[in-house]
C-alpha positions as CSV (number, residue, x, y, z in Angstrom):
1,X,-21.0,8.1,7.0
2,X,-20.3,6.6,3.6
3,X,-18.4,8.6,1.2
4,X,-20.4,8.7,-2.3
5,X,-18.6,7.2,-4.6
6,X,-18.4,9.0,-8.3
7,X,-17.6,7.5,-11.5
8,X,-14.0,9.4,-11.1
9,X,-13.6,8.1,-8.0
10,X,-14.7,4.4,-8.6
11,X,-12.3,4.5,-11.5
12,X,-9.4,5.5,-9.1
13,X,-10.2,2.9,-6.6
14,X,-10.5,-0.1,-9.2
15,X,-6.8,1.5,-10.3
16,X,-5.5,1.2,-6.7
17,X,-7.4,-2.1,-6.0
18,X,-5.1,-3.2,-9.4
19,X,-1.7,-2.4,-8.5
20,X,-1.7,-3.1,-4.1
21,X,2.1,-4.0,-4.2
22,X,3.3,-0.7,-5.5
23,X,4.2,2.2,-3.4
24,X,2.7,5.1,-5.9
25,X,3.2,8.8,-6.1
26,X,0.3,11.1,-6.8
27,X,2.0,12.3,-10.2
28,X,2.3,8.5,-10.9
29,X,-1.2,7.9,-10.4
30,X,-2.5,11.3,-12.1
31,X,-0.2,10.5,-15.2
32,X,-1.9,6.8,-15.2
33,X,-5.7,8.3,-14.5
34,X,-5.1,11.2,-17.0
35,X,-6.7,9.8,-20.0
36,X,-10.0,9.4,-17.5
37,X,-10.3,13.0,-16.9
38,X,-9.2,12.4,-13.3
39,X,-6.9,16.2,-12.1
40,X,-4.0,16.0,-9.9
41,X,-5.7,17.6,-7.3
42,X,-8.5,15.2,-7.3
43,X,-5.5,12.7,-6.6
44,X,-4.6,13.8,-4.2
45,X,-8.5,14.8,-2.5
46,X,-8.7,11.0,-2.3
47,X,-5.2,9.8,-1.4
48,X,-5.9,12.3,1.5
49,X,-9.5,10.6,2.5
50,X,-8.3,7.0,1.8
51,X,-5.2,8.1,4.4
52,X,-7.4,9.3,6.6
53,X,-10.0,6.3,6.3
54,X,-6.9,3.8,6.7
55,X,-6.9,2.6,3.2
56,X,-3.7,4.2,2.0
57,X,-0.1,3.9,3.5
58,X,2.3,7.2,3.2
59,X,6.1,6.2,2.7
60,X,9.1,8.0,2.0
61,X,12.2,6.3,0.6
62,X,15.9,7.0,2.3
63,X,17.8,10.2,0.2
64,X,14.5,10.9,-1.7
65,X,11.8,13.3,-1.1
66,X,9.3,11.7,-2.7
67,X,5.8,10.6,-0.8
68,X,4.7,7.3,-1.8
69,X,1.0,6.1,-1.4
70,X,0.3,2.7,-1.1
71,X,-2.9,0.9,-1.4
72,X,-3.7,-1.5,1.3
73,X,-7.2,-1.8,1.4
74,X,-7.1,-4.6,-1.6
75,X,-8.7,-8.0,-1.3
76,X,-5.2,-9.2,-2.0
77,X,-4.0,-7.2,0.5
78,X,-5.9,-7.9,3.8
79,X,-4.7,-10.3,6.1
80,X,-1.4,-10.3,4.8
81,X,2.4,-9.2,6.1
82,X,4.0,-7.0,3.6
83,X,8.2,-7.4,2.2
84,X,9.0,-4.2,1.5
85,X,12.4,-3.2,-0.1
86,X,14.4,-0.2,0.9
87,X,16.6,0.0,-1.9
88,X,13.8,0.1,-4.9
89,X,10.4,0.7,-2.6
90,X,8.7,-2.4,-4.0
91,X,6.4,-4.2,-1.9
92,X,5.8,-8.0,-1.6
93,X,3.1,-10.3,0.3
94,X,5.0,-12.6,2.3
95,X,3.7,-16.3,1.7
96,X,1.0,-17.1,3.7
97,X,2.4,-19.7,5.4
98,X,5.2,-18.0,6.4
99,X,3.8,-15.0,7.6
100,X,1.2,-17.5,9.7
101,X,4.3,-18.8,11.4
102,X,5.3,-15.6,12.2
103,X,2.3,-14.1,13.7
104,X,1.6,-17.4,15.2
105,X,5.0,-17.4,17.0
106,X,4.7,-13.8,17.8
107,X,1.4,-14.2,19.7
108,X,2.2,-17.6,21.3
109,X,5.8,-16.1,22.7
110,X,5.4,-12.5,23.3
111,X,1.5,-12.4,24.0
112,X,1.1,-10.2,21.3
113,X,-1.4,-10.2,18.4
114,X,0.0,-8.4,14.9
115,X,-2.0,-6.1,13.0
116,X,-0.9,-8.1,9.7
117,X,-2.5,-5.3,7.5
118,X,-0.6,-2.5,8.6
119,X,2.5,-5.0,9.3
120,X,5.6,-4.1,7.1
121,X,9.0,-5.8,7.3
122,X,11.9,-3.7,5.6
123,X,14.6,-5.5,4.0
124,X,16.6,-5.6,0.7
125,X,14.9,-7.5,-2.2
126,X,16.7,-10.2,-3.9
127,X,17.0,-8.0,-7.0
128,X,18.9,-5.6,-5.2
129,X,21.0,-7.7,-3.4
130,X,22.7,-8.8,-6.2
């Protein structure tokens, strides 16, 4: 069954819908939202529904106890392998091409088809390597 969808609500999907690539924290998105009238606790009420409908990803980060939501039920966001760096958190779509190669190979060697959406590869960004 569909979940109505509430001014409030729409306003906190069009907020996740605008920022895909970045690993959140509720505080982070109640701080953003507060201006709308949108409570902590209604923050976290959807990050909990849009985990449990598949449109949110949980992460931690190494040495921090932070939970980190991240949206991955954007249009920009479907169909596409996700860089994500262990040092800062930040996430990256892989070029398309490349991540076609990848899958491609993957399926053709090891007979094995890669849920792209839900695919992340962990890594060090190139700002934090230097």
């Amino acid at each position: 069954m569909a979940k109505y969808i509430t001014k409030q609500r729409r306003i906190f999907l069009d907020y996740l819908e605008f920022h895909p690539d970045e690993p959140l924290t509720a505080k982070q998105i109640a701080e953003a939202l507060s201006s709308e009238n949108i409570s902590v606790s209604a923050v976290y009420r959807n990050l909990s529904d849009l985990e449990a409908e598949g449109k949110v990803r949980r992460s931690t980060r190494v040495g921090n106890r932070e939970t980190y939501f991240q949206y991955v039920d954007a249009d920009a966001c479907k169909a596409c392998l996700h860089l994500s760096c262990k040092k800062c958190g930040k996430t990256f779509h892989m070029c398309a091409s490349n991540a076609k190669k990848i899958t491609e190979n993957i399926k053709m060697n090891e007979s094995f088809v890669v849920d792209s959406q839900n695919t992340v590869i962990y890594g060090i960004c190139v700002g934090c390597k230097k």
